[in-house]
C-alpha positions in Angstrom: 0.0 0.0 0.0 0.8 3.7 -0.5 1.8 6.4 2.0 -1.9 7.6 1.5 -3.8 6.1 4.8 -7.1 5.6 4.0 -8.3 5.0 7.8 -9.5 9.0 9.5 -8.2 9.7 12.6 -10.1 9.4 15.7 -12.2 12.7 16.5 -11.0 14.2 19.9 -13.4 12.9 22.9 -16.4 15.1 24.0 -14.6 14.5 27.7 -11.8 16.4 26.0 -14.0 19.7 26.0 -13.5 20.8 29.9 -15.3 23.9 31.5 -13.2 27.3 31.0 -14.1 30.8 32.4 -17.1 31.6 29.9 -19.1 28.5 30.6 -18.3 29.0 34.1 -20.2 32.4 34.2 -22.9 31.4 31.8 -23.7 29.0 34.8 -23.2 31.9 37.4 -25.8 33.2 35.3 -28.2 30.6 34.8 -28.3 29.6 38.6 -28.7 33.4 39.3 -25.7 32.8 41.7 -21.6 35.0 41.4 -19.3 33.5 39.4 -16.7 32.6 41.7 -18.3 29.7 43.5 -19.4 28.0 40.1 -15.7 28.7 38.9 -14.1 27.2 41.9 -16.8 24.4 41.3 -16.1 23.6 37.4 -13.1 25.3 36.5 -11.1 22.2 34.2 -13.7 19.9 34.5 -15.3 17.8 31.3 -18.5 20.2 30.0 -20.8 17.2 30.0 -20.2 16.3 33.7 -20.9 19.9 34.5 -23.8 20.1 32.4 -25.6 17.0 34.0 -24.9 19.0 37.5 -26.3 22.1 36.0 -29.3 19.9 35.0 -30.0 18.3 38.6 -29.6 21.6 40.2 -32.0 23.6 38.1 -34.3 20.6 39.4 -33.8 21.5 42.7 -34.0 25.3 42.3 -37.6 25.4 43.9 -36.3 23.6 47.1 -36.8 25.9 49.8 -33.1 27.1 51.1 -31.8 25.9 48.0 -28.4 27.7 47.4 -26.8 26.2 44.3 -23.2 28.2 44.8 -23.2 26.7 48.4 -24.3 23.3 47.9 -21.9 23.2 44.6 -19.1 24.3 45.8 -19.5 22.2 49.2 -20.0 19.3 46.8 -17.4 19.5 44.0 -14.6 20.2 47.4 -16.2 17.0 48.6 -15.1 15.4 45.2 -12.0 17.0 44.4 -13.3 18.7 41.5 -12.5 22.1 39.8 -10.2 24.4 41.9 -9.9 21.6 44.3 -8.2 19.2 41.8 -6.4 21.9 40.5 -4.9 22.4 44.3 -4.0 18.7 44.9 -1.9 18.3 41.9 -0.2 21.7 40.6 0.6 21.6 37.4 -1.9 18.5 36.8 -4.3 20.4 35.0 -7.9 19.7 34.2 -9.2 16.4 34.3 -9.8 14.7 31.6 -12.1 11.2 30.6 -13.5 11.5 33.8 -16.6 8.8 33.8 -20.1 10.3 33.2 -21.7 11.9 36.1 -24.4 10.0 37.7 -27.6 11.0 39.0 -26.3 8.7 42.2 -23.6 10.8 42.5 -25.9 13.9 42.8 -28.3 12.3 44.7 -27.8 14.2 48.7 -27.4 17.4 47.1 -30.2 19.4 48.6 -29.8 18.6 51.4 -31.8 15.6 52.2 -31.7 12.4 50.7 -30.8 14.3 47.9 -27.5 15.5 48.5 -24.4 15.0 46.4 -22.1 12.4 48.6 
């Protein structure tokens, strides 16, 4: 055979598109919450993870004492994601491939049964 290769190359992973300052405040903006929280929250991790989040929070928004930058940010410390990853290994960078985010993994969030373990 040639040197033409007539295989394509792989298309780069959806996991490979991570959360950067822009999504970040469209969030902030979303949950009517500041920016800071949801960026220590998200900041490096994979846009579809952080989307599903988004997701079970909006759910939850009509919860009474509800506060999505609190519970977020006490949840993604609890899991070592965004700033909190970022901290534990310097240099690291953001995660990538992570596994999909589960609705069991959310599950506590609110406070209740519901809250994010």
């Amino acid at each position: 055979m040639d040197e033409v290769s007539v295989t394509r190359t792989s298309t780069p992973s959806i996991r490979a598109i991570v959360a950067d300052e822009g999504l970040c405040g469209q969030v902030a903006a979303l949950l009517l919450c500041d920016r800071g929280p949801i960026h220590d929250a998200f900041s490096g991790e994979p846009v579809e993870e952080v989307l599903e989040v988004v997701r079970w929070s909006l759910s939850h928004e009509a919860d009474e004492g509800f506060d999505p930058a609190e519970v977020l940010t006490s949840w993604a410390r609890t899991k070592g994601w965004g700033v909190e990853r970022q901290a534990a290994a310097p240099g690291a960078g953001p995660l990538r491939g992570a596994g999909p985010c589960s609705r069991k993994v959310l599950e506590g969030a609110s406070g209740g049964a519901d809250r994010p373990t």
